[in-house]
C-alpha positions in Angstrom: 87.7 88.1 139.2 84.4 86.9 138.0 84.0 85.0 134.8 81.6 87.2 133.3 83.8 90.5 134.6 87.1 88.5 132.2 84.4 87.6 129.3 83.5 91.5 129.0 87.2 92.4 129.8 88.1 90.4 126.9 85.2 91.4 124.6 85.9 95.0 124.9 90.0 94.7 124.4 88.5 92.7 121.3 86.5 95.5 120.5 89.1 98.1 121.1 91.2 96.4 119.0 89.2 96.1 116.1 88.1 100.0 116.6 92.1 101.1 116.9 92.6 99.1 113.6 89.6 100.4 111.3 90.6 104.5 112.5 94.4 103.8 111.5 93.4 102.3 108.1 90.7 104.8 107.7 93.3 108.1 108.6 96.0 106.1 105.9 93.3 106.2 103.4 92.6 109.5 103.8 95.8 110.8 104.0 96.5 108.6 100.4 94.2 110.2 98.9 95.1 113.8 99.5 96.9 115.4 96.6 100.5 117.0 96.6 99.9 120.7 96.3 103.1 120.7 94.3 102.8 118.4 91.7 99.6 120.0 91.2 100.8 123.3 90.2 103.2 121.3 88.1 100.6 119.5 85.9 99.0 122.7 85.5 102.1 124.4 83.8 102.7 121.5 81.6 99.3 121.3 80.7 98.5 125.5 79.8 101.6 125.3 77.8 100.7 122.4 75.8 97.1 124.1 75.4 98.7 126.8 74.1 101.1 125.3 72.0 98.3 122.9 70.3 95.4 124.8 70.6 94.7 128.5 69.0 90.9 128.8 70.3 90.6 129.9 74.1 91.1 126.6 76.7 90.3 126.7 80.3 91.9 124.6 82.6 89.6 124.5 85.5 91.0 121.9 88.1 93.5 118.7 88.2 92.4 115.2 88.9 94.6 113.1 91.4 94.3 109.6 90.3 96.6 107.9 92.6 94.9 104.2 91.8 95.1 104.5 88.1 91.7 104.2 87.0 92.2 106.8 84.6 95.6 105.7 82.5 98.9 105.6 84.4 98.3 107.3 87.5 99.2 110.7 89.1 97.3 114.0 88.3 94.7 114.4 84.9 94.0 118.0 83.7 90.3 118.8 83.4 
């Protein structure tokens, strides 16, 4: 085999590599980032019973924040 056919061989294995590693840490990111449908509805309960436990005015929960990195207190799923 020809020196420049084993430079290119090797370049696009390098390449290949490198491609194979950023889509597996891009699908992980992803897939961290997707909320559990479950503990969803759960924060939802707790939170329109403390609403209406605390609050007498009308209160509209209107969607649930995942924060699984913990910019936003402690982590897990925020009310809003």
């Amino acid at each position: 085999m020809s020196k420049t056919k084993k430079i290119l061989l090797t370049l696009l294995g390098v390449f290949s590599f490198i491609l194979v590693g950023v889509v597996i840490l891009l699908f992980s990111f992803t897939q961290s980032m997707k909320a559990d449908p479950d503990e969803e509805k759960k924060i939802r309960d707790q939170a329109e019973r403390y609403l209406e436990e605390t609050f007498d005015e009308g209160t509209e929960i209107y969607d649930a924040l995942y924060d699984n990195m913990g910019n936003r207190g402690n982590g897990g799923y925020i009310p809003i």
